[in-house]
Each structure stands twice: as structure tokens, then as C-alpha cells.
C-alpha positions as CSV (number, residue, x, y, z in Angstrom):
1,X,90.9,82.3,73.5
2,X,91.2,81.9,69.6
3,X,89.7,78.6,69.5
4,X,87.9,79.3,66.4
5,X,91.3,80.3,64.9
6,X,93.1,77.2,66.5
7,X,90.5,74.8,65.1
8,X,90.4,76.2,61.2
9,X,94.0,76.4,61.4
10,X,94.4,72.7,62.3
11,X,92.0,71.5,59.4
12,X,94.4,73.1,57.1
13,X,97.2,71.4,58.3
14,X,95.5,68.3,57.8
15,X,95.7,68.4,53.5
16,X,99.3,68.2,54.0
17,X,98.8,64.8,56.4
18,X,100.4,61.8,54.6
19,X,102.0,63.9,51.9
20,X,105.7,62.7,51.1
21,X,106.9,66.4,50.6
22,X,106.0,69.7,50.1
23,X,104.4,70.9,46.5
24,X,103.1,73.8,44.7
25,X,99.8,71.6,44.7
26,X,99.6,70.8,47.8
27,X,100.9,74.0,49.7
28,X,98.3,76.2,47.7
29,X,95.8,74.0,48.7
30,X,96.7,74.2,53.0
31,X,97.5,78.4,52.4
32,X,94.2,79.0,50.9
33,X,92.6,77.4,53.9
34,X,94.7,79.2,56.3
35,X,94.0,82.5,54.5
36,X,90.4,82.1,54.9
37,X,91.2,81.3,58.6
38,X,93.2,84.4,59.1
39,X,90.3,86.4,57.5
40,X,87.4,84.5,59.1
41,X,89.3,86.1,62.7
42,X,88.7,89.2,61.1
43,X,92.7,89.6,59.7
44,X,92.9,92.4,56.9
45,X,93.1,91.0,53.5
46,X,95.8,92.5,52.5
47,X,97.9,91.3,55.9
48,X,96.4,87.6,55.5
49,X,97.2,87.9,51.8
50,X,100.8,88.7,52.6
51,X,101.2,86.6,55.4
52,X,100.6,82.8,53.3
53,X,102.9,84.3,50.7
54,X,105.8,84.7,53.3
55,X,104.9,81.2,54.1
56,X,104.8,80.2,50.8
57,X,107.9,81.1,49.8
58,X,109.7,79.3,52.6
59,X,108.3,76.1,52.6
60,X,108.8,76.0,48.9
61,X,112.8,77.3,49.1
62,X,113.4,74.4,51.9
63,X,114.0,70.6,52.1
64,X,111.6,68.6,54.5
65,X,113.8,66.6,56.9
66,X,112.7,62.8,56.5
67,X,112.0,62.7,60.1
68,X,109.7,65.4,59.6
69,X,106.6,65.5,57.9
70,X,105.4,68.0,55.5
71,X,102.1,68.7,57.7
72,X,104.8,69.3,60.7
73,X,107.3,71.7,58.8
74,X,104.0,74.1,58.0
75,X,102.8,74.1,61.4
76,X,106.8,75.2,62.6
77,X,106.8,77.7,59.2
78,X,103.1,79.1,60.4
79,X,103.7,79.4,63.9
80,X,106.9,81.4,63.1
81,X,105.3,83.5,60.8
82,X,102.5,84.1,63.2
83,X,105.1,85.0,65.9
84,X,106.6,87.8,64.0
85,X,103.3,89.2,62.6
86,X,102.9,89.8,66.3
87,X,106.1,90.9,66.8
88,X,108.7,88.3,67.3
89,X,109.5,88.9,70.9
90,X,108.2,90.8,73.8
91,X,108.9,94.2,74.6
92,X,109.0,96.6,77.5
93,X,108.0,99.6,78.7
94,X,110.3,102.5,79.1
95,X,111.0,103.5,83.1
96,X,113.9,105.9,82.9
97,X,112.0,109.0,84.1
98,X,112.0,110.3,87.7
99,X,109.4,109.7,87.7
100,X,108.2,107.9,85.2
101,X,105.1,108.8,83.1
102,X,102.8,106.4,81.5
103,X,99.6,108.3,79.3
104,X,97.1,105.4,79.0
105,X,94.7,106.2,75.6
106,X,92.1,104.5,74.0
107,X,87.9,104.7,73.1
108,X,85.6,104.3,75.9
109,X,84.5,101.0,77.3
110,X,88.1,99.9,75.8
111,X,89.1,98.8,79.6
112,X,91.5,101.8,80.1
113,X,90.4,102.5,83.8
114,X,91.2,98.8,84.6
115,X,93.9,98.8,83.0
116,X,95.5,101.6,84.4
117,X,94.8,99.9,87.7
118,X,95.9,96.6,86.6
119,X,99.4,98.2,85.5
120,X,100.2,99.9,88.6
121,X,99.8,96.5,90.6
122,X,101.8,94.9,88.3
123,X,104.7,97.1,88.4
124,X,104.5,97.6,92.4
125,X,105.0,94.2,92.4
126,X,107.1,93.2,89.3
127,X,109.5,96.2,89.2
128,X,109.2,97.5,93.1
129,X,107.8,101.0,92.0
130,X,105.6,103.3,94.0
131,X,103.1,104.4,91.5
132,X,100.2,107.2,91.7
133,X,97.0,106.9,89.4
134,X,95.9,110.0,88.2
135,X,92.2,111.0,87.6
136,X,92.3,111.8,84.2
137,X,89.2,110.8,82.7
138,X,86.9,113.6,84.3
139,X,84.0,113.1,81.4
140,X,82.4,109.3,82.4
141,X,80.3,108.8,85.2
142,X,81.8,107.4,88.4
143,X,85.5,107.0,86.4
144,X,87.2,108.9,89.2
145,X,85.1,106.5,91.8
146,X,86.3,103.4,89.2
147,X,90.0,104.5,90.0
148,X,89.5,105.2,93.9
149,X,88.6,101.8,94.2
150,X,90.8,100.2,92.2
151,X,93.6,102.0,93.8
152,X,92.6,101.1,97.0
153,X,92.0,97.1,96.2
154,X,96.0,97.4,95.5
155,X,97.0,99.6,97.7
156,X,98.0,102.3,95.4
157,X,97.1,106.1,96.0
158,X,94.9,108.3,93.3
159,X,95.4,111.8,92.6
160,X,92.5,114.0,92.0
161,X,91.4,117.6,91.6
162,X,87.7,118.2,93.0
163,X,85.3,119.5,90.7
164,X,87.9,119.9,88.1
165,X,86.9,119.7,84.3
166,X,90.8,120.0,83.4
167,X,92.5,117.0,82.4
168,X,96.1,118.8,81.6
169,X,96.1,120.1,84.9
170,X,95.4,117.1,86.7
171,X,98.1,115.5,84.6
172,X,100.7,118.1,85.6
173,X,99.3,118.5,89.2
174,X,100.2,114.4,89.7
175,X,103.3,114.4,88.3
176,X,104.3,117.5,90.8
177,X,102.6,115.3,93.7
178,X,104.8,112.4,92.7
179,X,108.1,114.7,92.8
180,X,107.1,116.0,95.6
181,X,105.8,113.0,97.5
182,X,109.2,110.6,96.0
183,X,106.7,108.2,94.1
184,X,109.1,106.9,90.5
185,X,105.6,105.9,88.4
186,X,103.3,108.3,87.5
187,X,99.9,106.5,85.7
188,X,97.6,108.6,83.9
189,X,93.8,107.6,82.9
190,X,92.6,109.7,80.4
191,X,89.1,110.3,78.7
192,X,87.5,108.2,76.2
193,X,85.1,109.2,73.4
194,X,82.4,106.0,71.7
195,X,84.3,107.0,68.5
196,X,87.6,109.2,67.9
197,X,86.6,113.1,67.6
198,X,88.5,115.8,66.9
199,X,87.9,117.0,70.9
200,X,89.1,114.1,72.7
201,X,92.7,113.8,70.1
202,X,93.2,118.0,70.7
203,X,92.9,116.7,74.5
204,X,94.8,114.1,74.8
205,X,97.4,115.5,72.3
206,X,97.8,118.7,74.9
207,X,97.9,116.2,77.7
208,X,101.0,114.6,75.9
209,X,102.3,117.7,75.2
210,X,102.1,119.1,79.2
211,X,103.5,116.0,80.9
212,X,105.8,114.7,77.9
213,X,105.4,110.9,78.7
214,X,108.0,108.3,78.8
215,X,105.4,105.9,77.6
216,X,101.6,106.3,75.8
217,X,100.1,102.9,75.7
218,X,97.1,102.6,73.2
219,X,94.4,100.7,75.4
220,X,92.2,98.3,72.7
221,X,89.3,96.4,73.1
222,X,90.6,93.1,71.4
223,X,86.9,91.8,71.0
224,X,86.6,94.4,68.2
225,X,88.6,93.1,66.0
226,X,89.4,95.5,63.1
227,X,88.2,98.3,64.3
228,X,90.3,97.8,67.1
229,X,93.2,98.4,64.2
230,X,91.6,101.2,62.5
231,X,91.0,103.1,65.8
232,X,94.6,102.2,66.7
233,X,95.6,103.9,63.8
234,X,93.8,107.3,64.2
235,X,95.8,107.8,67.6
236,X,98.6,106.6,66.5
237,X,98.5,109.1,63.9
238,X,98.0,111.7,66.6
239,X,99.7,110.5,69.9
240,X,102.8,108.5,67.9
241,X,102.2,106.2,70.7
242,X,104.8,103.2,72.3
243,X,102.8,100.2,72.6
244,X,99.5,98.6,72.0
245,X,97.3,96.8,75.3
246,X,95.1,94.1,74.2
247,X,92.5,93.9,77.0
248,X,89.5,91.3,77.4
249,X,91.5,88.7,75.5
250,X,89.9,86.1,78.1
251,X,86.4,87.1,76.2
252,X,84.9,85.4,72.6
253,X,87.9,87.1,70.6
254,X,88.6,85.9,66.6
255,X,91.6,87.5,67.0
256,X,91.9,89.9,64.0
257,X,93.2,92.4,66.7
258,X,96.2,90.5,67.7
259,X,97.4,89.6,64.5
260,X,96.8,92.5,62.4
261,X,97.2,95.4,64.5
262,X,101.5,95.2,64.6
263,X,101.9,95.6,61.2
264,X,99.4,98.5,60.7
265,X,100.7,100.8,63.3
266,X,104.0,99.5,63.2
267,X,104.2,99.2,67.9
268,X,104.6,95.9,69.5
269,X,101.9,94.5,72.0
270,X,102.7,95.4,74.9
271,X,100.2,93.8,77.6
272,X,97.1,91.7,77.4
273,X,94.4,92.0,80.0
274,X,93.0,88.6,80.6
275,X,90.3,88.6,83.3
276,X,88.8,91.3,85.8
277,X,90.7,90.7,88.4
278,X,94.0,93.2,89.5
279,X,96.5,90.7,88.5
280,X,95.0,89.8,84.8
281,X,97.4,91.5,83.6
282,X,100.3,89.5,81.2
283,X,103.6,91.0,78.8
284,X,102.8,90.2,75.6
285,X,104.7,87.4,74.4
286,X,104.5,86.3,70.5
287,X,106.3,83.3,70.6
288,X,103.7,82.3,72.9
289,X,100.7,83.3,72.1
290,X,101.6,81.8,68.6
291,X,102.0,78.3,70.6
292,X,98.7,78.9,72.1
293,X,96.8,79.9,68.8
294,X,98.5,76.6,67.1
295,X,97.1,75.0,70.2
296,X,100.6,74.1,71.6
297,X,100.3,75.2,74.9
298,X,102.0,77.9,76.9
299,X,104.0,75.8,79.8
300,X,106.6,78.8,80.0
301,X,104.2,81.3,81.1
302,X,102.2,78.5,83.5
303,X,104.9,78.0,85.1
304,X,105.9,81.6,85.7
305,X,102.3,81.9,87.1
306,X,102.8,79.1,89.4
307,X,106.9,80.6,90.4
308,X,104.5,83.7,91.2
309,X,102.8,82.1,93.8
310,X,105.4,79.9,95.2
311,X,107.2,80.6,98.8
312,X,110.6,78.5,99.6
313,X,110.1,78.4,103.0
314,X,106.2,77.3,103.0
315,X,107.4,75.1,100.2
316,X,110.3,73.4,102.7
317,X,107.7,73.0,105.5
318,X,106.0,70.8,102.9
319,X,108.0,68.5,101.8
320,X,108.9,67.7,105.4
321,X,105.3,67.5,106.6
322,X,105.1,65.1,103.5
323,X,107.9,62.8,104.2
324,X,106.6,62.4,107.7
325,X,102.9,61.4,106.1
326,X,101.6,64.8,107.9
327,X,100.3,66.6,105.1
328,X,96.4,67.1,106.3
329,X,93.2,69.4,104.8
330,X,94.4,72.8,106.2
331,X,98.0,72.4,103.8
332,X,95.5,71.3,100.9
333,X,93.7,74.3,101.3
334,X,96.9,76.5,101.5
335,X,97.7,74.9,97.8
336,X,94.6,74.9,96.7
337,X,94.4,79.2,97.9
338,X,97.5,79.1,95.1
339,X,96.0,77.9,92.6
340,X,93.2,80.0,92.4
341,X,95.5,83.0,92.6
342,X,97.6,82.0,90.1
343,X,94.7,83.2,87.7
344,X,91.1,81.9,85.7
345,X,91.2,78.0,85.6
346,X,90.4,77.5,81.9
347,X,92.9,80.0,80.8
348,X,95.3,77.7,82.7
349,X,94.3,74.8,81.5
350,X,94.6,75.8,78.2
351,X,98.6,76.7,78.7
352,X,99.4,73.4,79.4
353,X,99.9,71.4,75.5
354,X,97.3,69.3,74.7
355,X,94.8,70.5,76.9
356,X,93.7,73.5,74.7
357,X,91.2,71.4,72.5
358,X,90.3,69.1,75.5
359,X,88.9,72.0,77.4
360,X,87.1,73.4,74.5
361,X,83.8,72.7,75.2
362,X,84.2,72.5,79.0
363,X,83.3,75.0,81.4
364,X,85.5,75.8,84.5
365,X,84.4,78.5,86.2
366,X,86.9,80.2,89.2
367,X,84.0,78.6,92.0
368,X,85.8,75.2,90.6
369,X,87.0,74.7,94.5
370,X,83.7,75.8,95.7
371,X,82.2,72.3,97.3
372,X,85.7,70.9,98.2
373,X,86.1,74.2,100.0
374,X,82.8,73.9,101.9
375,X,83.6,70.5,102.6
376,X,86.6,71.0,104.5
377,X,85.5,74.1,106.3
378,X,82.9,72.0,107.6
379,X,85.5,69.8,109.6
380,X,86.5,70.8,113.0
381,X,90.0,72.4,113.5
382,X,91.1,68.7,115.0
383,X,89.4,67.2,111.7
384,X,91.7,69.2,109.2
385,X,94.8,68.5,111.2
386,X,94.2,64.8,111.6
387,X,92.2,63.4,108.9
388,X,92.5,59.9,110.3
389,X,90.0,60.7,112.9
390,X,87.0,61.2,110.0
391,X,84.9,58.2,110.9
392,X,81.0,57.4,109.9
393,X,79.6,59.7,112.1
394,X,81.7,63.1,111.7
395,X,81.3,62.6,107.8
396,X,77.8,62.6,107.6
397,X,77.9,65.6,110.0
398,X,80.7,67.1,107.5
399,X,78.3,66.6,104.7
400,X,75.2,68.0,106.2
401,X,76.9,71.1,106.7
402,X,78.5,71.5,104.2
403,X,75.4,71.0,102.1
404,X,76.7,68.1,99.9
405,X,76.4,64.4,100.7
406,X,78.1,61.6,102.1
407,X,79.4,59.9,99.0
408,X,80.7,63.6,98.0
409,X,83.0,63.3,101.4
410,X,84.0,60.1,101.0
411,X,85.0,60.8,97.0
412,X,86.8,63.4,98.4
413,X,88.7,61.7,101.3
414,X,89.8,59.0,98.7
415,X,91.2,61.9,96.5
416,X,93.2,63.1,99.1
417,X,94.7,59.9,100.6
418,X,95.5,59.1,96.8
419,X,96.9,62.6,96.2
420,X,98.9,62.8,99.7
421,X,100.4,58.9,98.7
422,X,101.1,60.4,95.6
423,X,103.1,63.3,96.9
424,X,105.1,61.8,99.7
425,X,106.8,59.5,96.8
426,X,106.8,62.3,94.9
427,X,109.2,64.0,97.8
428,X,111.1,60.7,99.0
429,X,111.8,60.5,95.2
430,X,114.2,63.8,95.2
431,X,111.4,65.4,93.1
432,X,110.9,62.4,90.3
433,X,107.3,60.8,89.7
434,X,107.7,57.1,90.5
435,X,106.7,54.8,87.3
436,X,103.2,53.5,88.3
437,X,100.0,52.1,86.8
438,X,97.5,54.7,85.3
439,X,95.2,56.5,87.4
440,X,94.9,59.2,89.8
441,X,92.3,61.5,91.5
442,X,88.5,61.0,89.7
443,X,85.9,63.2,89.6
């Protein structure tokens, strides 16, 4: 995600590397590069333009701290600025109404569908609301299928109207099911045209218009970069709307969308869609995805991810299964099952600082577990619980089945009586990592 960006932005930091302070010379000379970064990730002109001139001004009307370098205080002034291009901090979504009423808009092929199912997990599970989806979209091939099984991979029923071609009926029809049925979130897909027509903004305007929605939440392809912010800017014009969704942000994005699109319409970014799966869905935080862009990291949300997926109970049984050295393969896989929920392995690595550039040219795909999963469901039911028992003969059976070989087990036996060392210290030492040599786990 914005490595492109990332990269250029970090050359122009570099000009200011060994300076002794900040200069007209000097600063003109990192800006103009970071201008033509901002435009190369397809940033308006007039918004990159503005944007070094803000910068400008600041670093020019401040002392640099002598324990600070000048190369330091621009990447702090940029990532700032960047963080309030986007917005400064996140914001929510309005869920006062009973129920409440969220219009999803957008172009076709902008991800709405998804979306829309992707935003009622998350608030059945985040917020504890019992959401419909309504059909709205009754143009598309198969979108009413799309929805059906979306809603049922979350468990989250879909209102329809068989056969009809009426979108501000089905609107007004789910919104009465919901009263009537006691559901608080009312989620409504609507149409999407390959370019904005008079038609589809007369539709969705009159669909706005019949179910007066606590929230309309521009859906936008981020990949498109600034067309993403002129089409934002045509409904917004129409539909006044709340908030912008930045979807497929996990794709090849330059990232003209994110950073341009707040200060044309004048809404915050609401949610980015990163990944296919139901729970791809993240708020929008500028702060951070101004770390992220600087290549800083994102620990705060990693860790929120991981806090997602953790259980104090299962996490009690742990630690004392680890102090008594009886941590064995069928725990492993339990942590190893929450990892992989906790979202698309690059995407993760790149949240934690540093690891950004390092994973730049790597590729992780989400089978990353694949053969040590194969591996251990290979062992017998005794073999995962007692690991001691894996001699010769049951690892070269292990391997065989599992369709790797016998120097792949044995790597991966080492790796675990390393890691399960490693965390029993970790546990008798209230939490702390003991000081030790380098190492760890290989590959």
C-alpha cells in the first residue's frame, strides 16, 4: 500500500540529511521533490501545490531542536500535514435512528455490495447491532445473489422484493421490516452506473429522499485515483453525503484518492476496505495511515487486530500449559488459527515500523501456514499432544503424508522447541523477554 509514495517521499527527505538547519535553499529543494511525489500518486496540482506551502511555511517559522535534525523535523512537519489533509482524526458514523439508516452510493464495480456486507459484520460485532441488508441494487446481474450470500457468510438477513424493478420501495419496504422485526441498522445497497448519469443521481436522490438516512457513505474505488475525487464530487453535489469509503486499498494504489479526496468534497474517510474477506473492513485513521505512508508503521492498529482475536480465558490456559513445559502442536495451531484471522499477512507486516520497506519486494500470500499446517495435521492425535514421542520413524511417515520432507519436519520441530523455550521464559518472566544472544526461529 503506497509504497511508491513511501519510497519517493523518503528520497526527498534525504537532501536535508547532514544539513545543520533548515534553509530557503535547502527546503525548496526537499518540497519540490515531495511535490512531484504527491503528484506522481496522482494528488491534484493544486492540493499538492498547497500542501508543500503549508509545509513551507512552518518549517521556515520554527527553530530545529539540536537534538533533532533538519531531515527529522520535515518528516514530523510532513507527516502532520499529511494527517490533516486526510483529516486529522477519525470519525464515526451517525447511529441515533431507530433504526438506523445507512444509504451506501457509489459507480459500479466500486465494491459497494461488499461493502455493505462488510459494514454490517462489522457493526454486529463492534457496536452489537442487529442489521438487515437491503436489495437495492436491482439493475446488475446476480447483485441480489452477491448480497444473499454475503449476508448469509455473516449471519445477517437480506431483504428483498421478488421481481421488483423499484429501488425506493425496497428501501421503504426494509426499513418497515426492520421496525417491525426490532432490527436498530438498516443497510442499503443501491445501484451503480460505469459513469454518473442523470438516471442513476434522480434514483438515488428519491431513495434519499423516501428513507431520509442517518448516514450516506460514498463507496470509491481508491485504485482510481482522481477520478475517484471527481466522481466523489458529482454525488456529493447531489446526495450532500456523510463520509467517503476507500475500498481495495490492499490493491496497487498511488494513493491520489486518499489524499486528495478530503479537501475536495470537504467529508472525512470514513472506512477503508482492505481485502475480500468479511472482516477487511478498517475506521479510517489519518494519523495512521500518515505513519504508514512515511513508512512508520501502524503498531496501534496491529495491535487492536491482534486484542480482536484474543480470549482471557484461552490466553490463562496458556500461560499455565507453558510454565508446566505443556505447550504442544494442537495450542500452536490454535495461535497460529489467530493469526490468520487477524487479517492479510503483508498488510500486517507492514504495520509493524521498519518492516514496511523490508517486505517490499516480498510476497506473503494468506497460504503462508499452508505446509506447517499439513505438517502437523499429518501427526496422530497422541503426536500433537506429546511432541516428545516424534522419533525417526513417525517423522518420515509425518512427512510423507504430509507431502514435504524429512528435513522440512525436523526444521520445523526445531522451530517449535526453540519457540516453546522461548515462551515458557517469556511467561516465568511476568511477561518480559529475557536478555539473550541473537537468534530465533529460521526459515
Amino acid at each position: 500500500m503506497f509504497e511508491n509514495l513511501t519510497e519517493k517521499l523518503e528520497s526527498s527527505f534525504k537532501i536535508l540529511k547532514g544539513s545543520h538547519k533548515i534553509t530557503e535553499i535547502n527546503i525548496a529543494e526537499s518540497l519540490k521533490d515531495v511535490r512531484r511525489a504527491l503528484l506522481d500518486a496522482d494528488v491534484n496540482f493544486k492540493i499538492a501545490k498547497d500542501f508543500t506551502d503549508r509545509v513551507k511555511e512552518k518549517a521556515l517559522g520554527q527553530d530545529v531542536l539540536k537534538a533533532v535534525n533538519p531531515g527529522q523535523m520535515m518528516v514530523k512537519l510532513v507527516h502532520d500535514e499529511l494527517a490533516e489533509l486526510m483529516g486529522g482524526s477519525a470519525e464515526g458514523i451517525n447511529l441515533s435512528g431507530k433504526p438506523s439508516v445507512i444509504l451506501i452510493a457509489g459507480l459500479q464495480g466500486s465494491g459497494k455490495t461488499t461493502f455493505s456486507g462488510k459494514l454490517a459484520n462489522h457493526l454486529k460485532r463492534k457496536k452489537g447491532k442487529f442489521p438487515l441488508l437491503a436489495a437495492g441494487d436491482v439493475y446488475r446481474p446476480a447483485a441480489i445473489d452477491q448480497l444473499k450470500i454475503l449476508g448469509e457468510q455473516i449471519n445477517v438477513p437480506v431483504y428483498t422484493i421478488e421481481g421488483s424493478k423499484d429501488p425506493v420501495n425496497i428501501a421503504t419496504s426494509a426499513v418497515e421490516e426492520a421496525e417491525q422485526k426490532g432490527q436498530d441498522l438498516v443497510i442499503i445497497d443501491t445501484a451503480g452506473r460505469l459513469a454518473v448519469d442523470e438516471q442513476m443521481m434522480n434514483e438515488i436522490a428519491a431513495i434519499k429522499k423516501a428513507v431520509n438516512p442517518d448516514e450516506i457513505l460514498f463507496v470509491v474505488d481508491s485504485m482510481t485515483g482522481q477520478d475517484a475525487v471527481n466522481t466523489a464530487k458529482a454525488f456529493n453535489d447531489v446526495l450532500n453525503f456523510d463520509g467517503v469509503v476507500l475500498t481495495k486499498l490492499d490493491g496497487d494504489t498511488r494513493g491520489g484518492a486518499a489524499l486528495s479526496i478530503r479537501s475536495v468534497v470537504n467529508k472525512p474517510i470514513k472506512f477503508v476496505g482492505m481485502g475480500e474477506k468479511m472482516d477487511a473492513l478498517d475506521v479510517f485513521h489519518p494519523e495512521r495511515m500518515a505513519d504508514r505512508i512515511l513508512g512508520m508503521g501502524d503498531i496501534v492498529s496491529f495491535v487492536e487486530k491482534a486484542q480482536e482475536q484474543f480470549d482471557e480465558e484461552e490466553a490463562r490456559k496458556l500461560q499455565k500449559k507453558l510454565v508446566k513445559d505443556q505447550f504442544n502442536f494442537n495450542d500452536f495451531l490454535k495461535q497460529i488459527n489467530q493469526i490468520k484471522k487477524m487479517g492479510n499477512m503483508k498488510d500486517l507486516m507492514g504495520m509493524i515500523p521498519g518492516m514496511g520497506k523490508a517486505m517490499k519486494d516480498v510476497d506473503i500470500d494468506d497460504d503462508a501456514f499452508k505446509g506447517v499446517e499439513a505438517i502437523i495435521y499429518s501427526m496422530t492425535p497422541e503426536e500433537r499432544e506429546k511432541p516428545s514421542i516424534l522419533n525417526g520413524s513417525r517423522r518420515k511417515r509425518i512427512a510423507k503424508g504430509s507431502g514435504s520432507s524429512t528435513a522440512d519436519v525436523n526444521r520445523l520441530l526445531k522451530q517449535f522447541d526453540e519457540m516453546r523455550k522461548m515462551m515458557k521464559m517469556v511467561s516465568k518472566n511476568g511477561g518480559k523477554l529475557p536478555k539473550m544472544p541473537m537468534g530465533g526461529m529460521r526459515r
